[in-house]
C-alpha positions as a printed NumPy array, in Angstrom:
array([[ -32.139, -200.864,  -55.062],
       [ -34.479, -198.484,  -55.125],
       [ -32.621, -195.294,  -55.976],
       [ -33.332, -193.356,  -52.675],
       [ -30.735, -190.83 ,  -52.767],
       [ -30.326, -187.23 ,  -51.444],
       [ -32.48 , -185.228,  -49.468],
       [ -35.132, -188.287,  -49.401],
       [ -32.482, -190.707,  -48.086],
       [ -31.446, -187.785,  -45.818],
       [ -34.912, -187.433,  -44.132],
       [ -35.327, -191.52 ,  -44.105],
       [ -31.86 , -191.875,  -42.529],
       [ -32.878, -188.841,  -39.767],
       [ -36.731, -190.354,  -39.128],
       [ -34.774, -194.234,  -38.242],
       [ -31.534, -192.954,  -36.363],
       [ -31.397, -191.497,  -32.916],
       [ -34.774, -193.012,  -31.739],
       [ -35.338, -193.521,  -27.905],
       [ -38.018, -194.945,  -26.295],
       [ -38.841, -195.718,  -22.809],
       [ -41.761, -196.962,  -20.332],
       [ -44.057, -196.615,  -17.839],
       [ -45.774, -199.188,  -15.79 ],
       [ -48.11 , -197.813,  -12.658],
       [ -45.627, -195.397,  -10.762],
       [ -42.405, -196.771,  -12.659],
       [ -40.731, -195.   ,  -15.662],
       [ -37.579, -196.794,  -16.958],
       [ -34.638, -195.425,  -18.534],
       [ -34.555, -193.453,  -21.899],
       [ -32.843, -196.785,  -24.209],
       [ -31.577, -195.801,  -27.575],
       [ -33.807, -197.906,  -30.495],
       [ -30.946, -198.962,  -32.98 ],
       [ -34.25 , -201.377,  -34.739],
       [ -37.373, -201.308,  -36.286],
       [ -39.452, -198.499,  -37.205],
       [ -41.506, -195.968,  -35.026],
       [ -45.18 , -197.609,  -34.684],
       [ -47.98 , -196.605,  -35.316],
       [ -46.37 , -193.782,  -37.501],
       [ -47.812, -193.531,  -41.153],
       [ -44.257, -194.404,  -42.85 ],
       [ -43.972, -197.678,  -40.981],
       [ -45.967, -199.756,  -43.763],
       [ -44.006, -198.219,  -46.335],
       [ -40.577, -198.783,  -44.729],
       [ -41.774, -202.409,  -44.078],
       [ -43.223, -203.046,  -47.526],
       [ -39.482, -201.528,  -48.488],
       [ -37.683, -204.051,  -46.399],
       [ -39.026, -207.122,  -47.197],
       [ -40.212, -206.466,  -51.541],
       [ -37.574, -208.325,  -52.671],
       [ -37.646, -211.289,  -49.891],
       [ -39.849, -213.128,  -52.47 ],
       [ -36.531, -213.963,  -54.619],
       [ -34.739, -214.91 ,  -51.151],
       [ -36.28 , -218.695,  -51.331],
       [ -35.843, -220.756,  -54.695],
       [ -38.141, -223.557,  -53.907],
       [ -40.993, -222.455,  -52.046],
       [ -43.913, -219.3  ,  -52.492],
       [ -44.064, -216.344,  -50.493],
       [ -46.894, -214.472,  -49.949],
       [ -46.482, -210.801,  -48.09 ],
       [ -49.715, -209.013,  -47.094],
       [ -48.92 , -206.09 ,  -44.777],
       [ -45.926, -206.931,  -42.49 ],
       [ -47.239, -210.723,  -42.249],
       [ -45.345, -213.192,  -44.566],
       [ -46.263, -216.79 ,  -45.463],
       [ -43.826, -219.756,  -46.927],
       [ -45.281, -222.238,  -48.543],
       [ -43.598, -225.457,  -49.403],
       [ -44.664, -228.555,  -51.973],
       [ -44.088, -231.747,  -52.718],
       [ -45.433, -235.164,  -53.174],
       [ -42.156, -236.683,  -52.335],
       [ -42.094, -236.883,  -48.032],
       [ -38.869, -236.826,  -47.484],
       [ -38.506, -233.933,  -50.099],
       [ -41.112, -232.169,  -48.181],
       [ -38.711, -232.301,  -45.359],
       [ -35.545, -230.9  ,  -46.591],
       [ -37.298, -228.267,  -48.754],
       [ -37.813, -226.187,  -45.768],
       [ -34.582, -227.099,  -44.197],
       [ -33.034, -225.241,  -47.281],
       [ -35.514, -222.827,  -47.663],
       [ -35.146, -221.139,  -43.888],
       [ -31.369, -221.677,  -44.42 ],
       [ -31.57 , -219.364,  -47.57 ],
       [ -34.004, -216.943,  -45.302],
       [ -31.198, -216.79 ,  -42.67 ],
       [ -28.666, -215.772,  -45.277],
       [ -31.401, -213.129,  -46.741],
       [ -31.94 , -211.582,  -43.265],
       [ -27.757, -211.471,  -42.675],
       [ -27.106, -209.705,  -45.717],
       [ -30.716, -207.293,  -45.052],
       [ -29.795, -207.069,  -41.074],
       [ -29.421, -202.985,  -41.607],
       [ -28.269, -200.814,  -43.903],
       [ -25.179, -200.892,  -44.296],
       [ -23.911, -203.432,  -41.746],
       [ -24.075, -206.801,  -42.098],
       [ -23.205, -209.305,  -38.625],
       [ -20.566, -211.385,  -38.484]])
C-alpha cells in the first residue's frame, strides 16, 4: 500500500525476521525463543512500524469512529436507538476481526 519496495523493504523485512529474545529472572535465564511477532521495543522504528500497521484500520469499521494516538486505539459507537447501540458494536468488532485476519502478517493470512 505504501510502495515499500527494494532495498527499504529489504532492511524492514531483515530488522522483523529472525528476532530472539529470552529472560532472566534472579539466577534463571530461559531459553533463546524465536519472536515470529511484534516489533523490537523500545527501538526508534517501532512507532513507525506501528503507525504503518494500523493507518488504514480507520476504514476497517463502517459505523463507528476510530481514533489512533500512538499505538492506543479508541472505537466509538452512536446511537439514540438502544437496541441499535447494541448490535453496532457486535458488527463493528466482527468487521475488526476480519481486518486483523486479513492484516495478521505480511503475507500470511490464518485459516
Amino acid at each position: 500500500m505504501y510502495g515499500i519496495r527494494g532495498i527499504v523493504l529489504k532492511w524492514f523485512t531483515s530488522y522483523l525476521t529472525n528476532r530472539r529474545q529470552y529472560t532472566v529472572l534472579q539466577n534463571y535465564e530461559s531459553e533463546f525463543e524465536r519472536i515470529t511477532y511484534g516489533v523490537p521495543q523500545g527501538s526508534v522504528l517501532s512507532s513507525l512500524f506501528i503507525l504503518i500497521y494500523v493507518n488504514d484500520i480507520q476504514y476497517a469499521i463502517t459505523n463507528a469512529k476510530i481514533k489512533l494516538f500512538a499505538d492506543d486505539t479508541n472505537v466509538f459507537f452512536r446511537s439514540k436507538d438502544l437496541v441499535k447501540l447494541f448490535t453496532l458494536p457486535n458488527a463493528g468488532m466482527s468487521q475488526l476481526y476480519d481486518w486483523f485476519k486479513v492484516n495478521y502478517n505480511v503475507g500470511q493470512c490464518p485459516t
